[in-house]
C-alpha positions as CSV (number, residue, x, y, z in Angstrom):
1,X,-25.8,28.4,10.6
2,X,-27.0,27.0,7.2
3,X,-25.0,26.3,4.2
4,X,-25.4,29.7,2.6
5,X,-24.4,31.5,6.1
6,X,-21.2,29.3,6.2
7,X,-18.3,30.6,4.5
8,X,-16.1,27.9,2.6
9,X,-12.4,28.3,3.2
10,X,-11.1,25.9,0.6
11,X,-13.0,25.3,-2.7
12,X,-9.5,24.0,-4.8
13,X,-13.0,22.3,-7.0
14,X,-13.5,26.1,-8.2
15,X,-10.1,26.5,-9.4
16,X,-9.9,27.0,-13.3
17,X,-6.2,25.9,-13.7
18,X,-3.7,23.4,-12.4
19,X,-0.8,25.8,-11.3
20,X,-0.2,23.2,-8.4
21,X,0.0,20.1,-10.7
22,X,2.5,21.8,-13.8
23,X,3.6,25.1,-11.2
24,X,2.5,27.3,-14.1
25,X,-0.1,29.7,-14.7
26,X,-1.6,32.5,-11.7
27,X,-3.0,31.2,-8.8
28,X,-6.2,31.8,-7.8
29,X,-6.9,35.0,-5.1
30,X,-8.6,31.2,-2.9
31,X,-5.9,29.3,-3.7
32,X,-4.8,27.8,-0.5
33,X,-1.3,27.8,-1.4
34,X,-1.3,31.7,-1.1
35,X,-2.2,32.0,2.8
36,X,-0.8,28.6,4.0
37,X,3.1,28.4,2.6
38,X,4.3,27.7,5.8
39,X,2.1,24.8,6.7
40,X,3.2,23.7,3.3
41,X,6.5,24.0,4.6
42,X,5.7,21.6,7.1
43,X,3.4,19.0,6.0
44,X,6.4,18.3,2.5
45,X,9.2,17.5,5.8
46,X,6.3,15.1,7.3
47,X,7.0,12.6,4.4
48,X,10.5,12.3,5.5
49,X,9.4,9.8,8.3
50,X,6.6,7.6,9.7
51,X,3.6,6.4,7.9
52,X,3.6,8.6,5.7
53,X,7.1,7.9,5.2
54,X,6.3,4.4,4.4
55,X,3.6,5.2,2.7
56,X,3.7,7.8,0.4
57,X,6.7,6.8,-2.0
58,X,5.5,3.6,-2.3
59,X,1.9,5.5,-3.3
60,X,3.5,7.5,-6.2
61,X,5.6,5.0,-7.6
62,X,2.0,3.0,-8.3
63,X,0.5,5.7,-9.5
64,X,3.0,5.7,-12.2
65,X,2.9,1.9,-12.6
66,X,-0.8,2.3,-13.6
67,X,-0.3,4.2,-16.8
68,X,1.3,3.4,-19.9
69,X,1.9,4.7,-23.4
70,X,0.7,3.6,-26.4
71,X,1.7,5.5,-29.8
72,X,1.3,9.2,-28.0
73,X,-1.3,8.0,-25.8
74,X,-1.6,7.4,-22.3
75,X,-3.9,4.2,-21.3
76,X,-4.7,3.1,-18.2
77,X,-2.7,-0.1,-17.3
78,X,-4.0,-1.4,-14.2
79,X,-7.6,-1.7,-12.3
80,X,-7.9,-0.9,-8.4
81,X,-7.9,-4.6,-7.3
82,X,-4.2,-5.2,-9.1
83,X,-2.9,-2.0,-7.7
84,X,-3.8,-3.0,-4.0
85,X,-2.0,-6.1,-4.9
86,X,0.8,-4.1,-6.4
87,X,0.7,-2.2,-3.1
88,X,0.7,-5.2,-1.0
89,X,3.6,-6.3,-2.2
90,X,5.9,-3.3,-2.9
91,X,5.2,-2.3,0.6
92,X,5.8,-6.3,1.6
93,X,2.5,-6.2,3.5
94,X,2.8,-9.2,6.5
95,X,-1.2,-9.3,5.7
96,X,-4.1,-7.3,4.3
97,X,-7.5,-6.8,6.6
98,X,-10.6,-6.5,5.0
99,X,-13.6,-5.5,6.3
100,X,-16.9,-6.0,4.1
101,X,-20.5,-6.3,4.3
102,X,-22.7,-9.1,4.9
103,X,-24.6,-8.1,1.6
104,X,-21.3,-8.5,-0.4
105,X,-19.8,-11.6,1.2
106,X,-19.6,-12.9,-2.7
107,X,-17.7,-10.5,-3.9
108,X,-15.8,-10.5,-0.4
109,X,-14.7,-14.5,-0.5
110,X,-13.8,-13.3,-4.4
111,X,-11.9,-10.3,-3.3
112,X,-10.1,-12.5,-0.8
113,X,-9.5,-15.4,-3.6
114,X,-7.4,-13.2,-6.0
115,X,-5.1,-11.7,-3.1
116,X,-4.7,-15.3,-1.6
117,X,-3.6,-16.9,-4.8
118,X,-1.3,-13.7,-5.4
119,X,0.4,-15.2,-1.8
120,X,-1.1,-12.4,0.5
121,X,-2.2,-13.0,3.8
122,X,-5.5,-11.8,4.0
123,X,-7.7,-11.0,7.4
124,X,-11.5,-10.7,6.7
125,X,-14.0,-9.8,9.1
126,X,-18.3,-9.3,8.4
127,X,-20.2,-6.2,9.3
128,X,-22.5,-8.6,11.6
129,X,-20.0,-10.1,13.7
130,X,-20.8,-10.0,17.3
131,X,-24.4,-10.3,17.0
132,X,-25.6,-7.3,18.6
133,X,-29.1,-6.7,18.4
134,X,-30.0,-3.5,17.4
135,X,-32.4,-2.5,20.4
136,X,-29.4,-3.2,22.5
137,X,-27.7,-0.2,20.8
138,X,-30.4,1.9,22.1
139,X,-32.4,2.3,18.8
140,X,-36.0,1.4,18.6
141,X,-37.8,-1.9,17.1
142,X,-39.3,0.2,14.3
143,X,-35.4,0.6,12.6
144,X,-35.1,-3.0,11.9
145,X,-35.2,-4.0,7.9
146,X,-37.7,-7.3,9.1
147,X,-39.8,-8.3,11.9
148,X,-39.6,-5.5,14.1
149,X,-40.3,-8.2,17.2
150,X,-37.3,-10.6,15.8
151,X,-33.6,-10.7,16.5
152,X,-32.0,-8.5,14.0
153,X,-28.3,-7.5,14.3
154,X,-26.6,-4.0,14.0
155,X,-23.8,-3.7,11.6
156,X,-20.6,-3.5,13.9
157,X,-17.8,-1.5,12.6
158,X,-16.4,-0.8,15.9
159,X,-15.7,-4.9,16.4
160,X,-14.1,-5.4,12.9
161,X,-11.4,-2.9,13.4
162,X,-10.8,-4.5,16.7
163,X,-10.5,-7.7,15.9
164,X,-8.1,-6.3,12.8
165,X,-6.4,-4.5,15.5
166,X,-5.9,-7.9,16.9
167,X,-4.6,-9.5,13.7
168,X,-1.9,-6.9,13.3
169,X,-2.5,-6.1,9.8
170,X,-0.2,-4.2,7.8
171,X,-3.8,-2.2,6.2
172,X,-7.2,-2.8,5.7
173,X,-9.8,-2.8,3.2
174,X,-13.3,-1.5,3.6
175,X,-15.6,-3.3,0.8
176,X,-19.1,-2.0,0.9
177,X,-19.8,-0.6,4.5
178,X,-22.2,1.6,5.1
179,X,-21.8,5.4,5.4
180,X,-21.2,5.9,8.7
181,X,-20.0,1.9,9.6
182,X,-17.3,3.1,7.2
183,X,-16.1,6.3,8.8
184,X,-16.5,4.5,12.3
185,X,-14.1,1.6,10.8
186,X,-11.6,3.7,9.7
187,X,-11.6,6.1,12.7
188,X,-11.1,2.8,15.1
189,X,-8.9,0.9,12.7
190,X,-5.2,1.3,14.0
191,X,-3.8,0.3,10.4
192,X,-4.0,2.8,7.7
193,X,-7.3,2.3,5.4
194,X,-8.3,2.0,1.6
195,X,-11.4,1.9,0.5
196,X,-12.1,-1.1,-2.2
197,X,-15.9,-1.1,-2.8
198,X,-18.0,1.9,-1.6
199,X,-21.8,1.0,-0.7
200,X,-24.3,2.8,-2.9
201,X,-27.5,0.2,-3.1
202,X,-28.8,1.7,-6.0
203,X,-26.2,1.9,-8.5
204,X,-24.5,-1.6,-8.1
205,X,-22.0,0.3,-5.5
206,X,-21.3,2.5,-8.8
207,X,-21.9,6.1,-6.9
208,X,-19.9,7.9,-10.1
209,X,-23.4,7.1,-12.0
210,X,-25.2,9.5,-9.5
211,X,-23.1,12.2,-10.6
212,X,-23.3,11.5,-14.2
213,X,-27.2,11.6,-14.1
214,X,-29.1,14.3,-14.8
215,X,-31.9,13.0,-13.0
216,X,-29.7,13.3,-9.8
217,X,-29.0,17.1,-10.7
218,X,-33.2,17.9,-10.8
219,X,-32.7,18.2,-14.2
220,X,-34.4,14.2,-15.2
């Protein structure tokens, strides 16, 4: 079944109001809140405990924190690095994993730097570790970026979250895995996950720029 074949059952990015953000206005005939009130029900009693317990009123109480108001006008008041160390601590997080790639270890040890000196514990593990060859994950020679004949490891997601498992942190970080390393990292990771730096090669890990180009539309 292709894409046009394949009926979409929730498409809240077609919506032309906000009825669920103000509880004004009509609802859409698709809006998801028409056919699913019970499992609404459900899922607002779910906060009341567990992770998402822990989690969630901490979450909104950030959100809030990361505005201000400035003669009638709302600003934003903090970047994404200060609110994970705002999170950190408001959640009083034993210690922060971070798993990054080998191709941002810079920006990882800088990442690290600012948490540390803010007096959080801070678990890092790179996307090589284990040194797996990548013919030993079944794939051929011709997939490796170099000499097809050399030693050339496989990223490793699987590993990082164990050894974060291992560790026992409170959450984890993802800073520039690959698609795919990511979504395996996140699935295997037993803490909860944020990502901190998404990988996108060309744009200086920027992917917001693809979607602001026309060129990326077919329209350059």
């Amino acid at each position: 079944m292709n894409n046009d074949e394949k009926k979409e059952r929730f498409t809240c990015d077609r919506c032309p109001g906000t009825f669920c953000a103000h509880g004004t206005g009509t609802q859409p005939k698709f809006c998801p809140m028409r056919e699913y009130e019970q499992t609404m029900l459900e899922v607002r009693d779910r906060y009341e405990e567990g992770l998402a317990g822990t989690l969630a009123r901490p979450s909104a109480i950030i959100e809030k924190e990361g505005y201000l108001s400035h003669e009638g006008t709302t600003l934003p008041a903090r970047d994404r690095l200060t609110e994970v160390i705002a999170f950190a601590k408001r959640i009083e997080a034993d210690s922060v994993g971070m798993a990054f790639c080998m191709g941002l270890k810079r920006e990882a040890r800088a990442i690290a730097a600012v948490l540390r000196d803010h007096g959080i514990v801070v678990e890092s593990v790179q996307c090589k570790c284990g040194a797996i060859d990548k013919c030993d994950l079944g794939l051929p020679k011709e997939v490796k970026l170099g000499d097809c004949d050399a030693f050339e490891a496989a990223c490793n997601p699987l590993l990082q979250a164990e050894l974060l498992n291992h560790a026992g942190t409170t959450f984890n970080l993802v800073v520039g895995l690959c698609i795919g390393h990511d979504m395996l990292f996140t699935h295997y990771s037993k803490a909860p996950v944020s990502t901190l730096i998404v990988k996108d090669r060309q744009t200086g890990h920027n992917p917001l720029a693809s979607v602001y180009s026309a060129y990326h539309h077919g329209k350059g």
